[in-house]
N, C-alpha and C positions, 0 to 999 in steps of 0.2 A: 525682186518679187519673192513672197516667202514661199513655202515650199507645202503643197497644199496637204491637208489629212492623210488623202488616198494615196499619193506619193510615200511619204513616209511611214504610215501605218505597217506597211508588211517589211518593210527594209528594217525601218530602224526597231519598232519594237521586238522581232524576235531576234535583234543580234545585242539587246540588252542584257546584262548580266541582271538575275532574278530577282538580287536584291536591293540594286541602283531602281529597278524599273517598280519593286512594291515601295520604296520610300520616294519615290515621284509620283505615286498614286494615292499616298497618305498626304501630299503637301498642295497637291492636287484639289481635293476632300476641304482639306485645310482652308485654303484659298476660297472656293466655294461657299465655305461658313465663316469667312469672314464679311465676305461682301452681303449677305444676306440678314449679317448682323448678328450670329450666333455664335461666335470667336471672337472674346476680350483682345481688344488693339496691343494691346501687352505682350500678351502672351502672342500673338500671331508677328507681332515683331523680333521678337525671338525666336520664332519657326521661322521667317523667313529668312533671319540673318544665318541660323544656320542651315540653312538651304544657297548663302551664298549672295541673297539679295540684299542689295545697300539702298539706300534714299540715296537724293544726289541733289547738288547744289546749282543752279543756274544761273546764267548772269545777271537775269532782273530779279534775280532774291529769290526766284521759287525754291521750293522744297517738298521732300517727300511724303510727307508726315500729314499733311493737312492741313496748316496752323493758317493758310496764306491763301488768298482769293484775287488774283490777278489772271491776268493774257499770261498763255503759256505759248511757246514755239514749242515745235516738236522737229527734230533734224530735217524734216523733207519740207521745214520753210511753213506747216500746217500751224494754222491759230486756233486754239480754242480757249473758249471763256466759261467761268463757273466755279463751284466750290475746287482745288487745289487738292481732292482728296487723292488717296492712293492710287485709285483708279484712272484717275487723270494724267498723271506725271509719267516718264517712265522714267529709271532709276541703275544703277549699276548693279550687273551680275560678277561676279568674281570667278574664276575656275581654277581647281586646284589642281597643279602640275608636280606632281613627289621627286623630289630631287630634281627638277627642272624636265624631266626626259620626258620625248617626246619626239614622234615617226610622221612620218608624211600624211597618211591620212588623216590622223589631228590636224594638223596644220590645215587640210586643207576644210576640214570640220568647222574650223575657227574663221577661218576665212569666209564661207557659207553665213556664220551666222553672224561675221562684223556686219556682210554686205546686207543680209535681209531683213534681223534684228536690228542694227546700232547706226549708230553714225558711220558705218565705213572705219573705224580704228580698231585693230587689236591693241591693248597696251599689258606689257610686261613688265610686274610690278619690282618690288626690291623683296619679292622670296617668291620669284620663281614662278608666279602665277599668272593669269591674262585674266585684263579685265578689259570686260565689255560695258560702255555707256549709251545713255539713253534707251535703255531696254524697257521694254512697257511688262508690267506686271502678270499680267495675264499672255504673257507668250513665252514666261517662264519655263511651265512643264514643259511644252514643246523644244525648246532651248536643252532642257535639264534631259531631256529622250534622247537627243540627237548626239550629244555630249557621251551620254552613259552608252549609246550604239559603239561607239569609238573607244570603250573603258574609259571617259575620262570624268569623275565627278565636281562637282559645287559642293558636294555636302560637308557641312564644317567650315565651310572656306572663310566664315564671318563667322559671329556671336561668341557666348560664352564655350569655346570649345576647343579642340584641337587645331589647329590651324596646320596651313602647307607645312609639312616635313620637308625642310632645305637639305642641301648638301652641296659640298665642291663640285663645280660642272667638271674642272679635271680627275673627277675622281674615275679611280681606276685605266689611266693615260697619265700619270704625274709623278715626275721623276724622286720626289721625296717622300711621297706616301707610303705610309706602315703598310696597309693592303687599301683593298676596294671597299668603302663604304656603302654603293651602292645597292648591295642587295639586303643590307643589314635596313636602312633609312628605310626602301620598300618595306620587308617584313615589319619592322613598326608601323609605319604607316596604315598598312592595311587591317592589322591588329589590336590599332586603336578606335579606328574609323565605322562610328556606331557605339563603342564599347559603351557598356552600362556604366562601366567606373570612370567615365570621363563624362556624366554629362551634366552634373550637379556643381559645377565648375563660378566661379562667383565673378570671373574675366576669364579672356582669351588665355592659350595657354602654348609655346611658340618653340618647335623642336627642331636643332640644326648636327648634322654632321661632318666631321674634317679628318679627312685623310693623314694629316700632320699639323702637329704643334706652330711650327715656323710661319709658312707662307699663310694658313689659317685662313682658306678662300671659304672657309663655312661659317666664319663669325661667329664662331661657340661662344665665347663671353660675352653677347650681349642678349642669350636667349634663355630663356625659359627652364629650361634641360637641354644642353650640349654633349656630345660623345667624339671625342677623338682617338682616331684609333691608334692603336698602341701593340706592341708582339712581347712578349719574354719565353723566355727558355726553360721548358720542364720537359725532364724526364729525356734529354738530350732529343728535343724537337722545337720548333715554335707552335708557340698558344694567342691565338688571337682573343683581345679584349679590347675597352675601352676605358682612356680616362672618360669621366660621369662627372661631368659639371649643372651646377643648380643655381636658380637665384636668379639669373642675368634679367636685363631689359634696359630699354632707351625710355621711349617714353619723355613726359616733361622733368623727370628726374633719374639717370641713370641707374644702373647697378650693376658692376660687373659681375658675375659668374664666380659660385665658390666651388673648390675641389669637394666633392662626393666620396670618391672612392678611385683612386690612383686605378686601377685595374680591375675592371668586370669582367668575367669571361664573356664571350658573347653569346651562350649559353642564358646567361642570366641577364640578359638587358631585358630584355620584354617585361617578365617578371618583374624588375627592378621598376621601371620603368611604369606599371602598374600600379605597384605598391605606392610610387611619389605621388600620381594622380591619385589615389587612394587618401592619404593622407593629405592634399592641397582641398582636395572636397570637404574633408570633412571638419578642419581644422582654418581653411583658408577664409576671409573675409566677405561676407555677403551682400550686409546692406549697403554699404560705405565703399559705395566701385575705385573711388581711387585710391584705395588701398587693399585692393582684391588683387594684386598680380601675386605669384609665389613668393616674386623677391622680398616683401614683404613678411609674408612669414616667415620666412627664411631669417631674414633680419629679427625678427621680432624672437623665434625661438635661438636663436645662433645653431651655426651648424651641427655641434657637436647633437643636439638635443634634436633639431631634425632630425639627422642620421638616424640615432638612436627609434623614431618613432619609426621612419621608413623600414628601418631594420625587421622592426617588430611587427610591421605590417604585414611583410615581406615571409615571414617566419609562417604567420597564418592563415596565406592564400592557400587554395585549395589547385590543385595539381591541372594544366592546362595544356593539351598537346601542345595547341598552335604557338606556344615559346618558344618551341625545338623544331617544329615540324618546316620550317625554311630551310633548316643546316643541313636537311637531308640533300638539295643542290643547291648550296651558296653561288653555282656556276652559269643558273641557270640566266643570269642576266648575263653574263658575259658578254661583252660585242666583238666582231672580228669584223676583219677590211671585207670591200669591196672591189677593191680594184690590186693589185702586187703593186709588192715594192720598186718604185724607180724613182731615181733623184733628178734633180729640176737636173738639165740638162746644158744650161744655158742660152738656149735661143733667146730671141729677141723678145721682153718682155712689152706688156699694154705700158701706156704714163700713169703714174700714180703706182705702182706695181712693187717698183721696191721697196718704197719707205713703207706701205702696206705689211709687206714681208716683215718688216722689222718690228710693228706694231701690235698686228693683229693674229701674228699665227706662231705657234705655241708648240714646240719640238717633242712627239710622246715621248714616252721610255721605250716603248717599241720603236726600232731603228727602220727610217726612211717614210715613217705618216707622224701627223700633225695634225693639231686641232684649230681651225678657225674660228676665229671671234667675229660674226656680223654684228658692226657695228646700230645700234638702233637710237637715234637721238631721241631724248625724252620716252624713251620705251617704246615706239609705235609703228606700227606695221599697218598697209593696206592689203586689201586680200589679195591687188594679183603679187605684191610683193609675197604673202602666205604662199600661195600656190605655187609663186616661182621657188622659193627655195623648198616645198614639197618635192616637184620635179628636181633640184639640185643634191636633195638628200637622197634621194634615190640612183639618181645618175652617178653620185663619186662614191657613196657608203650606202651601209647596209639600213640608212635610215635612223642615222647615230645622231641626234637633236636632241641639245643642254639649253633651258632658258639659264640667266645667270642671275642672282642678285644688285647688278648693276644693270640689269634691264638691257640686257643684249642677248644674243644666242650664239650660241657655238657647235659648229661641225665637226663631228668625230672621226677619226680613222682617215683624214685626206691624204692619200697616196703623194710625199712632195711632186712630182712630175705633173701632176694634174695642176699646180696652186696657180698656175697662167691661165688654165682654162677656166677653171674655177673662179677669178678674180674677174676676167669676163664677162661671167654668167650674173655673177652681184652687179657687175657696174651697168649690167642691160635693165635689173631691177633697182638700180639707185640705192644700192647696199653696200658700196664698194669703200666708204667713207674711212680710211684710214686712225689712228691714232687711240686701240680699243687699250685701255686701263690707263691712257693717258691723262696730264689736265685739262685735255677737249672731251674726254668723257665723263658728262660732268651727270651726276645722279640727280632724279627729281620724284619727288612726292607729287599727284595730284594737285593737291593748293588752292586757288580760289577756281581753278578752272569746272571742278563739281565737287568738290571734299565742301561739308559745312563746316567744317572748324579752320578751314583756310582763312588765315587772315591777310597775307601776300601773297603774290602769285609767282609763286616757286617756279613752274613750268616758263614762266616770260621769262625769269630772270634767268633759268637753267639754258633757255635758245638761245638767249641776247652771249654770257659768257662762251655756248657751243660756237656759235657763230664766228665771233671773235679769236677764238683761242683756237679755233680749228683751220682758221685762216694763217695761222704761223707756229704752229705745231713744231711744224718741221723744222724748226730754223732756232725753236725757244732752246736757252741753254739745258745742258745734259740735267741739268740740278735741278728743276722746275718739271721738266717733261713729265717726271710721273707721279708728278703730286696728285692725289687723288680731292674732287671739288664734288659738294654733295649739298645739296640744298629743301628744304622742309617748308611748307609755307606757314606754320605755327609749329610752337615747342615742339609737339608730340613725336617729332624724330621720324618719321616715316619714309621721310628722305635717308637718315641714317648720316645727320650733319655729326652729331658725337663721334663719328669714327671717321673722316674725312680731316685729311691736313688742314684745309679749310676749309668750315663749316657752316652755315648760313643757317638761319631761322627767321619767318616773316613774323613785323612785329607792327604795331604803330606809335607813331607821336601826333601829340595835339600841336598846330603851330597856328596862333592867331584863332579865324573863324572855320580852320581846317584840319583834317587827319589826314597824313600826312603818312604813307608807306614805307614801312624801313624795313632790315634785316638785321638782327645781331649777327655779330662776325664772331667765328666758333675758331679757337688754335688749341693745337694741343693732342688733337686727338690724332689713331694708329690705326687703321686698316692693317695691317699685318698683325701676325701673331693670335691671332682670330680674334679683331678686334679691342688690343693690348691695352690700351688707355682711352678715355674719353676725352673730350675737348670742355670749353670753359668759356661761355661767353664772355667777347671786351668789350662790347660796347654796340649801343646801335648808328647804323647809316642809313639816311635815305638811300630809297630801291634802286634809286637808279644811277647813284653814285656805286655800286658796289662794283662795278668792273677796272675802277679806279682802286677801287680796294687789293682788289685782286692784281693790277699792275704793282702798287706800290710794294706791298709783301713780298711780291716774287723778286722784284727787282732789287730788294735791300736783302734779300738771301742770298742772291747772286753775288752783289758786292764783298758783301761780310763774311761770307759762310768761311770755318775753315774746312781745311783739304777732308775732304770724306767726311763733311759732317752733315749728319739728317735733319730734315728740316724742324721734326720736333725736337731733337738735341740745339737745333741754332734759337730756336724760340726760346727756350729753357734757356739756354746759357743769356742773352739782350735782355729778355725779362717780356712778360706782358704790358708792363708800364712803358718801354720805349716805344712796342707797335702801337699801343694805343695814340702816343703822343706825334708819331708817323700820321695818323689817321683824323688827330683830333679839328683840322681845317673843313674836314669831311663833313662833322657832326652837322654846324650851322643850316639852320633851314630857313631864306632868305624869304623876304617877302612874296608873297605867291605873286603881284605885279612884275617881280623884278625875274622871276624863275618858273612859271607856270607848270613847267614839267615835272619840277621834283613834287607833285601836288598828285602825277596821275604813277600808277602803276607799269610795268611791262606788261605790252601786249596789250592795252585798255587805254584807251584814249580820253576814258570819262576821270572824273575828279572825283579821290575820296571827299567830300564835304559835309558840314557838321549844318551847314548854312549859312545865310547870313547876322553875321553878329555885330556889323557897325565895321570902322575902320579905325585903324591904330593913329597914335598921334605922330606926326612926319617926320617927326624927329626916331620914330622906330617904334616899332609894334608897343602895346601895354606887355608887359607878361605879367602875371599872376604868381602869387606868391605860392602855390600849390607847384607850377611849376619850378621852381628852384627849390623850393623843399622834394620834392619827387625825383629830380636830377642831383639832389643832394643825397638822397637814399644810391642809385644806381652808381655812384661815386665810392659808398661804402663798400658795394658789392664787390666791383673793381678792387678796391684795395684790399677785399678782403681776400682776393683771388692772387694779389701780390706777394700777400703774408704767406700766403699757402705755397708758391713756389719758393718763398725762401726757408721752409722748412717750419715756421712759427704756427704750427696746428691750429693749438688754442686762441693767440690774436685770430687766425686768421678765421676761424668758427663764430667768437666771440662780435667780431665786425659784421657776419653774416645776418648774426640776430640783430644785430644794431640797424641795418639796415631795413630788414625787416618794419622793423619796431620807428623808423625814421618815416618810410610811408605808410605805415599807418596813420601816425602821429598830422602828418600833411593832410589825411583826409581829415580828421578828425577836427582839426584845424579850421578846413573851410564851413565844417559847419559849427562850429563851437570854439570862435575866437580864442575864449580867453580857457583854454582846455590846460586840462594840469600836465604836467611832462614826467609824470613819473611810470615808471614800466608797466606795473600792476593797472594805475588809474587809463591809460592810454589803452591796455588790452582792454580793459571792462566799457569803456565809451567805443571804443570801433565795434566791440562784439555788439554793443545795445545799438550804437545808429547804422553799423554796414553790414555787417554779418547776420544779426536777426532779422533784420529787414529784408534783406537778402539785395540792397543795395550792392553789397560787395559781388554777389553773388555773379557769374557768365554764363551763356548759353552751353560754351562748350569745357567750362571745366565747372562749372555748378560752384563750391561750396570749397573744393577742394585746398583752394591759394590758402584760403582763412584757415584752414587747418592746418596748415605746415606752421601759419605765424603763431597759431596756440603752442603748438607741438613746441616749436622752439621756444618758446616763452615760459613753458612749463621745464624742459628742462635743462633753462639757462646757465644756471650755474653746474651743471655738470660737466667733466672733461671730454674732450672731443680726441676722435681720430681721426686720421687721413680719410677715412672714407667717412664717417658723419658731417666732418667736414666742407668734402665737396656735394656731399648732398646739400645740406646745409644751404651753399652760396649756391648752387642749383635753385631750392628751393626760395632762397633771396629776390633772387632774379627774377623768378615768377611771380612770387608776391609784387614786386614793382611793376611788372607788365599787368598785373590783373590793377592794380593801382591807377595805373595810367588810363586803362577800360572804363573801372569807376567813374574818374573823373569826368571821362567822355560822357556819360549817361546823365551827369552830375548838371552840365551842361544842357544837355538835350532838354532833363525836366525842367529847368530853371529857363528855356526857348520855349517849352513846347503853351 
């Protein structure tokens, strides 16, 4: 039941800080003149994003937006019927958690509003945030009060803006760290959050920090602005700074992260750290969003010439206490125990208890405490699961609570002699789940479950491998154990498949009078080293073949690997062309009579179906000449990714465009037989019949695919690097998948 006005009026508003509670009374306002019709759907879509509110997707297709006029459910099992408009739907709220940290009465804040707001789930995203679904619109404010009663905001947490400042959950407990990031990650956070120089932003804009270069539990290379901390020696002292990294993002097209500046004093990051946003606004890309992230400009001016602008930015800001005014106590976050030091004693442990030990709990540099990892499948908590580890962080610590980028949480400062009790107390809340940064902890993006650009459903596929692989965790060779499995339900990485040993992305194929659920399989990519290299798709499998995927890989590492070799050094050395040819039994997608299942998704029992379109002849389906042209494109890709691990740049760039330039040519084909095949004639008929029309065109990447294929087409004969490169077969890739889209649509109108 929710929590009526008179209840919370005098609790929660005056324990709001002044300025969370006048920007909830301005969104508030907002809200009001939208629904009355005096606030453009545009612009209120961008207040509400950055206020933290998402649309949300449903399983009979509804959506947030209004586009749609069907029966909606609503979690308590309620129907209603009518326009689909805003007001009808409820929708996901986001909350932003700085550096993951977070004390008991949040938690149990959280818990309050899964139960009375949402479906009953808290879910902990991949930086450190909770999100709540099926949130109805209008219980927002009240949401957004209760929240800021607690310090904890929404604002930013979506749209064109700053988003969660991540950091290492070990940070400050972790035996290789330069110093403590944590109060630095704060201090920007809070420095940015509102800032006028951040809000003319053209995309998101995504800030992480990492205690050390090595273990890199803060993924600095794949963000936005990254800060690693760093010490050197002046004047016979240490001086703390950071490396200043720029550029990075996942996304449907990578970009790792370029060096800034070896050494910031930490003096100068804020500042610094203004001046970048300074210069991504006013320089950074507006109209044309899929190429509004920094990495982008970054790419587009090269670094030196960035620098250079930032520099100068940097030169002509005007003097600002609040950049220094944190260092006066760096300390003040510091955590200390709760309980003294005493070591496990040996008494008789609970079952499940030791190999937990070995898994999930993480030795500080402080001698005799430890940090626990709760394990959280799929990121999700129910409330009394919230409130039990509220009472648990209270009971062993001072209320020391890390979400993690892996969508789990971690307990700070546990005294070892406690970790039996302790282990206990999770296994009464069904938290006790062993095997945390194992490959049973396997990461998941949202996906078809509410995200609208899901196009498989990440979340089935992420239980069905949990399930599996956490059932023989314990027994799997040393080699395997800590491969990291991470899975997205379309390109846009949100899972964080590019930095996963392997890495999944939901995709589809057309087979016969159906579509048909698959995922690319991702190798290649490094979680260590804060996120070292990215992965490289080989190829797609239907959905519900990928745990076979997942067997066969690990089981040919096992056999072959040599002594001490990592599993991206053993892919590197066999090649992508033997895994693939491991895998290639896999591809075939049998007649949906002879296999029905490979037809529906995990966790959905219904059928992708296009409809009906007659039946093939007995001798084996028709295929269509689009389809072997389009699998003759995804072929190039592949091999262009072959070229590329054997060092051959240029083939290997060169084959990217060819690919490109192959499906297109496929569509181009079905509607204009006798179509010329020359590069130039092939780009100027897709842009007049797919690209203008907007034929080519997708819900959830617009326009975008058709501009990579000009991009390369324009400048095809120029030399290629390692990194244009794999952008390049990146961009390849996508061009094919939006290719395969088309032709679905292609269909539809030529049925409808």
């Amino acid at each position: 039941m929710k929590v009526s006005n008179a209840l919370w009026r005098d609790q929660v508003l005056n324990a709001m800080p002044p300025e969370l509670a006048h920007e909830i009374d301005i969104f508030e306002t907002e809200l009001l003149l939208r629904k009355q019709g005096k606030l453009d759907e545009k612009l209120f879509a961008e207040t509400r994003l950055r206020r933290g509110a998402y649309g949300q997707r449903y399983d009979n297709g509804q959506r947030w937006d209004g586009k749609e006029t069907q029966q909606l459910a609503y979690p308590s099992g309620e129907l209603t019927k009518g326009p689909n408009t805003l007001w009808d739907a409820p929708g996901m709220l986001r909350i932003k958690i700085p550096y993951g940290g977070l004390n008991a009465r949040q938690l149990e804040v959280v818990a309050e509003l899964a139960e009375e707001y949402s479906d009953g789930i808290a879910h902990v995203t991949t930086r450190q945030d909770f999100q709540l679904h099926f949130i109805h619109i209008d219980d927002t404010p009240t949401i957004m009060r209760r929240l800021a009663a607690v310090d904890i905001t929404t604002r930013e947490a979506c749209g064109n803006s700053v988003r969660n400042v991540t950091a290492c959950p070990y940070s400050g407990v972790c035996h290789t760290e330069a110093f403590d990031v944590t109060p630095y990650a704060q201090a920007l956070m809070r420095f940015l959050l509102g800032h006028p120089d951040v809000q003319d932003f053209g995309r998101k804009f995504k800030i992480a920090f990492s205690g050390c270069r090595e273990t890199g539990c803060g993924l600095v290379n794949m963000h936005d602005l990254g800060a690693i901390a760093v010490t050197r020696t002046e004047n016979g002292g240490e001086r703390r700074g950071f490396e200043v990294y720029v550029g990075g993002g996942l996304g449907s097209v990578p970009y790792q992260a370029k060096l800034l500046d070896a050494f910031v004093p930490v003096e100068e990051l804020l500042p610094l750290t203004q001046a970048i946003a300074r210069v991504f606004a006013r320089l950074g890309e507006k109209k044309n969003r899929n190429r509004a992230r920094i990495k982008f400009l970054v790419a587009q001016l090269g670094m030196d010439e960035f620098k250079r602008l930032v520099l100068a930015e940097r030169a002509q800001l005007p003097p600002d206490p609040r950049w220094t005014a944190f260092l006066d106590d760096v300390s003040v976050l510091d955590e200390k125990p709760l309980r003294p030091v005493a070591a496990l004693n040996g008494a008789p442990a609970p079952d499940g208890f030791e190999y937990w030990l070995t898994t999930n709990v993480y030795p500080q540099k402080q001698a005799g405490y430890v940090t626990v990892t709760v394990t959280l499948p799929l990121g999700d908590l129910t409330p009394p699961q919230l409130r039990g580890l509220a009472d648990i962080a209270r009971r062993f610590t001072y209320e020391t609570v890390r979400a993690t980028v892996e969508q789990n949480l971690v307990l700070r400062w546990i005294s070892e002699a406690d970790l039996p009790h302790l282990y206990g107390a999770l296994y009464a809340l069904g938290l006790h789940q062993a095997g945390a940064g194992t490959i049973a902890d396997v990461t998941a993006c949202p996906g078809t479950d509410t995200c609208k650009l899901g196009i498989a459903s990440s979340r089935g596929l992420a239980g069905e491998l949990t399930r599996q692989l956490a059932a023989q965790v314990e027994t799997l060779d040393p080699a395997v154990r800590n491969l990291r499995l991470k899975v997205s339900g379309c390109f846009n990485s949100c899972g964080q498949h590019h930095v996963a040993d392997l890495g999944f992305y939901g995709v589809s194929r057309h087979a016969g009078n159906y579509t048909v659920p698959h995922f690319q399989v991702m190798l290649g990519g490094q979680w260590t080293n804060n996120a070292g290299s990215y992965g490289l798709p080989i190829g797609a499998v239907p959905a519900k073949r990928i745990p076979e995927v997942v067997t066969r890989i690990t089981n040919r590492y096992i056999q072959d690997r040599q002594p001490d070799e990592s599993f991206q050094t053993f892919i590197q050395r066999i090649g992508k062309a033997e895994i693939k040819q491991l895998l290639d039994d896999l591809t075939p997608i049998p007649p949906h009579d002879l296999d029905p299942t490979l037809y529906t998704d995990w966790r959905d029992a219904r059928e992708f179906t296009l409809g009906d379109r007659g039946e093939g002849e007995c001798a084996g389906e028709i295929v269509s000449r689009i389809d072997f042209d389009l699998a003759a494109a995804e072929r190039e890709v592949f091999e262009a990714q072959v070229l590329l691990d054997k060092g051959e740049i240029q083939a290997a760039g060169e084959r990217a465009y060819a690919a490109m330039l192959q499906a297109a040519y496929a569509l181009v084909k079905e509607q204009f037989y006798a179509a010329p095949n020359q590069p130039d004639q092939i780009i100027g008929e897709f842009r007049t019949r797919f690209y203008n029309t907007k034929l080519f065109w997708d819900d959830y990447a617009g326009g975008k695919f058709g501009h990579y294929l000009f991009h390369a087409h324009e400048h095809a004969r120029e030399p290629y690097t390692v990194d244009t490169t794999r952008r390049r077969i990146e961009e390849a890739q996508l061009v094919v998948e939006a290719a395969h889209s088309c032709y679905r649509r292609l269909l539809k109108l030529k049925n409808a």
